[in-house]
C-alpha positions in Angstrom: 115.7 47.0 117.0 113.9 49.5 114.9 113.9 53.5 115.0 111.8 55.5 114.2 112.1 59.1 113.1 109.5 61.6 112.8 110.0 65.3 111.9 107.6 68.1 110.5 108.1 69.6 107.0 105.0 71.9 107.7 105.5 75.4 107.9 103.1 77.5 110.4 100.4 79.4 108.6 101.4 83.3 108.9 98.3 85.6 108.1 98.4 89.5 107.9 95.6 91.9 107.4 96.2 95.7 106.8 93.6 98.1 108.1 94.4 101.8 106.8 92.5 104.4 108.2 91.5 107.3 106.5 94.2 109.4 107.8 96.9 106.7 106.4 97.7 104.8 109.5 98.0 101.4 109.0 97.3 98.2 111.8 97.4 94.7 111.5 95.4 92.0 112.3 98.1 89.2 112.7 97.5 85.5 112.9 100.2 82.5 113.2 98.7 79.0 113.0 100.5 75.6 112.9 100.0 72.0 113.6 99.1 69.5 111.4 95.7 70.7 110.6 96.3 74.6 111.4 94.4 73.8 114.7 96.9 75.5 117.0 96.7 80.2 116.6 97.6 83.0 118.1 96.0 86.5 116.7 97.5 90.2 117.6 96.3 93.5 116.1 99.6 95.5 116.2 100.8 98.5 114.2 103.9 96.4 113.7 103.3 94.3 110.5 105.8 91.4 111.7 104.0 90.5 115.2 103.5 86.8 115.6 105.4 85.6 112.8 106.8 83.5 115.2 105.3 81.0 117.8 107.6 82.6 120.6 106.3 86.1 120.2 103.3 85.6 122.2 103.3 89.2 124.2 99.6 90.1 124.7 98.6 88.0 121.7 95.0 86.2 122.0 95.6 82.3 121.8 92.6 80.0 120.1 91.2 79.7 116.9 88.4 82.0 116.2 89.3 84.1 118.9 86.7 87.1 117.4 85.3 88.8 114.4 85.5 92.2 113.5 84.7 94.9 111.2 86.4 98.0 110.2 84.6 101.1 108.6 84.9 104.9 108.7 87.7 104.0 111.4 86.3 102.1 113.6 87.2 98.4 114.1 84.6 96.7 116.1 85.5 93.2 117.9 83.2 90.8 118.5 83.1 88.3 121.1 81.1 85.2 122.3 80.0 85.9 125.5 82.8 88.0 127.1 85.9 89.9 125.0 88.6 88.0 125.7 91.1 89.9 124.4 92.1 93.5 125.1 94.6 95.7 122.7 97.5 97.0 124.6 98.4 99.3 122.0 96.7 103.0 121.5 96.1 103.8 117.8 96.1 107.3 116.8 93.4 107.6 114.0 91.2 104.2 114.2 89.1 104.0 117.7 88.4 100.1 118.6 85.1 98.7 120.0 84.8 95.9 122.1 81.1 94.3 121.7 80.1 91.0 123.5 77.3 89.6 122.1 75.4 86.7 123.2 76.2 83.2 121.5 73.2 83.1 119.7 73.9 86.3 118.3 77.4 85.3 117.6 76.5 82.6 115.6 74.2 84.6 113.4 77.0 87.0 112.7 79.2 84.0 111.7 78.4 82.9 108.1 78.5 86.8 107.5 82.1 86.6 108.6 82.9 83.5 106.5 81.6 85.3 103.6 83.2 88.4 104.2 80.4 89.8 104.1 81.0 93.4 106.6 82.0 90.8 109.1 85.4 88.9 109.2 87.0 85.9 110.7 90.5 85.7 112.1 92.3 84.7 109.4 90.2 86.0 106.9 88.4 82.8 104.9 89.1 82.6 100.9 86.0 82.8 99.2 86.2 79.2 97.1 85.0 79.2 93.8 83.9 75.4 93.1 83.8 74.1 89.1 80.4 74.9 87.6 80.1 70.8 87.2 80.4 70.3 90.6 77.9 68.2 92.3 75.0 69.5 94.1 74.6 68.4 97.9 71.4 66.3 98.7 68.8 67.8 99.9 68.3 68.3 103.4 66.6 65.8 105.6 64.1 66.6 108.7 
């Protein structure tokens, strides 16, 4: 008879984003993923820096990957949703006012590469801009 073992060395994927108003007050967009491909998240925007740096803290967290994108200027973070906001902040802040917009999904998925790029939009975690060798090969060509 044979046993076999398994256990996980991988370590859950903590992300943190600081938002700082102009007054000084600081939130956090918090995201915890895990698995073996990361494909497992939970997302809270919190005041408190340590929120969901653990799977069991899941008070009024947002479960899913790619639960929204947002944007934060002159104070105002703005969610964006796929056809209804499915997530709601619980917490007041004093100095940055939140927005929730749903948009349509065809709209959504017009705003998406601008969120991959970090381009005034942003995905939850926030993609890594990755620079590729200069020698790199160039994809073919597209085909209709």
């Amino acid at each position: 008879m044979t046993l076999f073992s398994c256990s996980s060395t991988t370590k859950d994927t903590f992300n943190s984003i600081e938002l700082v108003s102009s007054k000084g007050e600081k939130i956090y967009i918090n995201s915890l993923n895990w698995g073996v491909t990361d494909d497992n998240q939970i997302t809270v925007i919190s005041t408190n820096k340590e929120r969901v740096k653990e799977r069991t803290d899941t008070i009024d967290v947002v479960k899913g990957l790619e639960p929204f994108f947002y944007s934060f200027k002159n104070d105002s973070l703005k969610l964006f949703f796929s056809n209804e906001a499915t997530y709601k902040l619980k917490e007041d802040f004093k100095t940055i006012n939140v927005s929730y917009i749903v948009l349509s999904a065809e709209k959504y998925n017009k705003i998406r590469p601008k969120a991959y790029n970090n381009d005034g939009y942003f995905s939850i975690p926030r993609r890594e801009k990755i620079i590729y060798p200069s020698d790199m090969p160039k994809a073919p060509p597209a085909q209709n």
